[in-house]
PAZAPA-4460 file (N, C-alpha, C; in steps of 0.05 Angstrom, whole numbers, plus 32768, in hexadecimal, padded with zeros to 4 digits):
% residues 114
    n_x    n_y    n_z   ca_x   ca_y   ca_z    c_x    c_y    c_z   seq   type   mol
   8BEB   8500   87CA   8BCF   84FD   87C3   8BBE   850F   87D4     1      X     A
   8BCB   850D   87F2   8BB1   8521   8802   8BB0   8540   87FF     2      X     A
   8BCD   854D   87EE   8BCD   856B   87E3   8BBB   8566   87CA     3      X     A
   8BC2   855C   87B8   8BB2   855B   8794   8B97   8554   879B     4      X     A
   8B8B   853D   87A6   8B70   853B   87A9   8B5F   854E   87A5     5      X     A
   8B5C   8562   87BF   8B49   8576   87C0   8B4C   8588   87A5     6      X     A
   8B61   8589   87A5   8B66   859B   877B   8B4E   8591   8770     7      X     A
   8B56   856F   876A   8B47   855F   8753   8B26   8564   875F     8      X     A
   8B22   8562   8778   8B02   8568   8783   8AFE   8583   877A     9      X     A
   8B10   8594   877B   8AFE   85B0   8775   8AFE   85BB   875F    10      X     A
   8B06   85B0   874E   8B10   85AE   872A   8AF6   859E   8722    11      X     A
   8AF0   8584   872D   8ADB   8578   8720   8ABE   858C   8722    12      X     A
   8AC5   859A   873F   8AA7   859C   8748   8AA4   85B7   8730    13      X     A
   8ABF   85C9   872C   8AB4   85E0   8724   8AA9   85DB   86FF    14      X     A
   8AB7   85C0   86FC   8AB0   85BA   86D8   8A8D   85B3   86D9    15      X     A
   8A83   85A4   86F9   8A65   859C   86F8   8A59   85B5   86F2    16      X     A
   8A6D   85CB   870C   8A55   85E5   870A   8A51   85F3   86F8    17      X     A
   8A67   85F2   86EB   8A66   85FB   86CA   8A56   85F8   86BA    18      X     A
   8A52   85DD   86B8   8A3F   85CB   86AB   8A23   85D4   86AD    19      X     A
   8A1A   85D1   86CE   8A00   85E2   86DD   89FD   85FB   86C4    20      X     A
   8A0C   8611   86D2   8A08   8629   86C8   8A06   862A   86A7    21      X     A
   8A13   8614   8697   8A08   8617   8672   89FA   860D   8671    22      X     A
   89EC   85F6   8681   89CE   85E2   867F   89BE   8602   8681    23      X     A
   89C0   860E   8698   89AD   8623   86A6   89A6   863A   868B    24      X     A
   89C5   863B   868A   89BB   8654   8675   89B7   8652   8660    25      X     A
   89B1   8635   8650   89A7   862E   863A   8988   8622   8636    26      X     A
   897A   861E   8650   8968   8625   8655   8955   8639   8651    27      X     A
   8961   8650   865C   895F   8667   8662   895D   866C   8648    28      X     A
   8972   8675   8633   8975   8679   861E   895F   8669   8611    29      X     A
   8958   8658   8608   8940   863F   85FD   8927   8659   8604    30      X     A
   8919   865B   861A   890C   865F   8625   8904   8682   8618    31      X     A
   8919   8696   8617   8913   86A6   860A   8913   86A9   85EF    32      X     A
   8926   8699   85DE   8922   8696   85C6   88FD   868E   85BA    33      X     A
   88F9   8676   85CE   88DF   8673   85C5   88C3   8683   85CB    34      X     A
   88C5   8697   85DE   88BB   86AF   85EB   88BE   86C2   85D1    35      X     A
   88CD   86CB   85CD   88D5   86DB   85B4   88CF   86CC   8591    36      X     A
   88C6   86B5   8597   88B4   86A8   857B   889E   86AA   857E    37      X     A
   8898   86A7   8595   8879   86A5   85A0   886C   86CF   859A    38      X     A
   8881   86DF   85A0   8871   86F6   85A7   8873   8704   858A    39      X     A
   8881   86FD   8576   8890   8710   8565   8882   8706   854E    40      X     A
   8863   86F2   8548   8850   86EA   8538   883B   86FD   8534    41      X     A
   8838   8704   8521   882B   8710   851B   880A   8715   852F    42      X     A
   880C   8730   8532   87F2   872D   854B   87F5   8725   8567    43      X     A
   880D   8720   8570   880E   870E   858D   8819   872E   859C    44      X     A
   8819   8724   85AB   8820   8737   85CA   8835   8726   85D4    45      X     A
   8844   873D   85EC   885B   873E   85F2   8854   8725   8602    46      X     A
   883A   8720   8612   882F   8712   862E   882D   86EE   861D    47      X     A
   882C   86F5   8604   882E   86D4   85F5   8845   86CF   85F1    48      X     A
   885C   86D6   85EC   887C   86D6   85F2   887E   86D2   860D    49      X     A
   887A   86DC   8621   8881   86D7   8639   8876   86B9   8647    50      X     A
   8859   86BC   863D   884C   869A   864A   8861   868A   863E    51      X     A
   885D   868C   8621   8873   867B   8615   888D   8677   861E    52      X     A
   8897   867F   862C   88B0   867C   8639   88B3   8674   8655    53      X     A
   889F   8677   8661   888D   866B   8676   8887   864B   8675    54      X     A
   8887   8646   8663   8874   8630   865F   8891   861F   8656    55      X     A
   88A3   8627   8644   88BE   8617   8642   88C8   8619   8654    56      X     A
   88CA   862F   866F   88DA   862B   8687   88CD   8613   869C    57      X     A
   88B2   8610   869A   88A2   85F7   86A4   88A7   85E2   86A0    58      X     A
   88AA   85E2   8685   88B1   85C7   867A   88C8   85B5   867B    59      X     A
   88E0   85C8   8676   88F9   85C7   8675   8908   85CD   868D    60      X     A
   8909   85E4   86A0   8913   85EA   86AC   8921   85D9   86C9    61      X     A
   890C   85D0   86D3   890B   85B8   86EA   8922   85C4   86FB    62      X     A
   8931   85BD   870D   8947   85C6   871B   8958   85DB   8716    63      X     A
   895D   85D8   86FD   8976   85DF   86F2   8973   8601   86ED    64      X     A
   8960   860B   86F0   8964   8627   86EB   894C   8632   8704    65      X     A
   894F   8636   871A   8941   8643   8731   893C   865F   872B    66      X     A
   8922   865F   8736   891D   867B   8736   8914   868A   8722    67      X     A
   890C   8680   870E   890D   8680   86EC   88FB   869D   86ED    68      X     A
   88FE   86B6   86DD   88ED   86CB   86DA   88F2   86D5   86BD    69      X     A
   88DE   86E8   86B2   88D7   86E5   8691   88CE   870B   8694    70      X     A
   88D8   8710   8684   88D9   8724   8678   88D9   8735   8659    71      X     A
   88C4   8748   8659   88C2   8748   863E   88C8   8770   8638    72      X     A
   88D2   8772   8658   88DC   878D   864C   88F8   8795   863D    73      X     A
   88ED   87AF   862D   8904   87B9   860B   88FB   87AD   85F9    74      X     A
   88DC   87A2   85FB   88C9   87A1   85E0   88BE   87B7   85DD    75      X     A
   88B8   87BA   85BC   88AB   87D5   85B6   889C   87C8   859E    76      X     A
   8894   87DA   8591   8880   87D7   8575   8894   87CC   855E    77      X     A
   88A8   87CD   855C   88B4   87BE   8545   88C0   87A7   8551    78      X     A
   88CB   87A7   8569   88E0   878E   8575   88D3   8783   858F    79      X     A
   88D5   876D   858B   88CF   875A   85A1   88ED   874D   85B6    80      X     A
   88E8   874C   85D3   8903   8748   85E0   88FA   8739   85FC    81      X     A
   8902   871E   85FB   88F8   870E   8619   8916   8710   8623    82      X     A
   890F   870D   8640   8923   8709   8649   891F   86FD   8660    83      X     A
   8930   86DF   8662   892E   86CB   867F   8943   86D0   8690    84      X     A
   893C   86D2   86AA   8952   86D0   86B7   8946   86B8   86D2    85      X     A
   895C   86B3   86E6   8960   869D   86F7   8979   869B   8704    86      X     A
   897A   8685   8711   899C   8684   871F   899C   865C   871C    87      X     A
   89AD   865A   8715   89BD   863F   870A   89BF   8638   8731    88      X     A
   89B9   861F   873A   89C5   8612   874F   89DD   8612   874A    89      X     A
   89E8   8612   8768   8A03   8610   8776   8A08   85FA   8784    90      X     A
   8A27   85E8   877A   8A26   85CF   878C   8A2A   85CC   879E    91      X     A
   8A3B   85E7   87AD   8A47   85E9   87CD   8A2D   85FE   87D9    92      X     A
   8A25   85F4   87F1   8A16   85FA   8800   8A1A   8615   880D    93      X     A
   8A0E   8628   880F   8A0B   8645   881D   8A1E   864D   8802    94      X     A
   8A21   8650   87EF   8A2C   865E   87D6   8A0A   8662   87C3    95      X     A
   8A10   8679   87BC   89FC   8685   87AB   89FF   8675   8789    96      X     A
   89EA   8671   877D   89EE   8667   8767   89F0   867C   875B    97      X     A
   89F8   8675   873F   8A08   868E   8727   89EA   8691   8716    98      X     A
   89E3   86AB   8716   89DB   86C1   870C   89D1   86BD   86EF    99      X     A
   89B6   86B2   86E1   89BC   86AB   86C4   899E   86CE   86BA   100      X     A
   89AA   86CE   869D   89A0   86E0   8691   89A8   86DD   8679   101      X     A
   898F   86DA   8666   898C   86D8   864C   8975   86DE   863F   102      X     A
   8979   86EC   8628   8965   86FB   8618   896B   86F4   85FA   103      X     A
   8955   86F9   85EE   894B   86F3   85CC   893F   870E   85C8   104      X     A
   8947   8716   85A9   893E   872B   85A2   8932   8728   8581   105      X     A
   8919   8731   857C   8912   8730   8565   88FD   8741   8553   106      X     A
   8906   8742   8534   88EB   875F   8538   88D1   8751   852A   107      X     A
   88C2   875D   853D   88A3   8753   8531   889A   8751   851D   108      X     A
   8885   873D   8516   8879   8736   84FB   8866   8748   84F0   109      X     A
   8865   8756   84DD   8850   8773   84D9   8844   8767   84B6   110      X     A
   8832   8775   84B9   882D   877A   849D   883C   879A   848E   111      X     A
   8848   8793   8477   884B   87A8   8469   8840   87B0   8447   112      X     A
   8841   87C2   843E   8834   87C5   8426   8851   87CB   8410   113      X     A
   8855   87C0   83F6   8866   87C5   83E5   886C   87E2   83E4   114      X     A
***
């Protein structure tokens, strides 16, 4: 039991941190998807995508995604593109948390003529 133990401890811990890091980066992901609905309306700016994603990382985010930053560059006049990034907490102490990055891409709402 005193060899297998520490296994079963560091097996559980890595399935939590696992866990951490898809909570984190589904967040993340949420957050730019709705950034990229918000900016890609007809008439909006890149900076109303971005609050918008701002405003779901506020709401939502709480612990689980540190450091949270929003980005709306590799937009242009036809396509709209947020992109969140952050770092997911770590459960062992003096270890860096894992690295999250996620983006939505979509092309803007225009008027066109037949």
């Amino acid at each position: 039991m005193a060899i297998v133990f520490p296994f079963v401890i560091l097996l559980t811990l890595a399935v939590v941190q696992a866990g951490m890091w898809f909570h984190a980066r589904n967040i993340a992901l949420t957050a730019a998807r709705e950034g990229v609905t918000a900016a890609r309306t007809y008439q909006s700016a890149d900076a109303d995508g971005a609050a918008r994603a701002r405003e779901v990382l506020d709401r939502t985010a709480g612990d689980s995604l540190r450091d949270p930053a929003v980005s709306t560059a590799g937009s242009g006049a036809e396509a709209v593109r947020v992109t969140v990034t952050g770092t997911a907490p770590s459960l062992l102490p003096g270890i860096a948390g894992l690295r999250i990055n996620q983006s939505a891409a979509a092309p803007r709402e225009h008027w066109t003529t037949p």
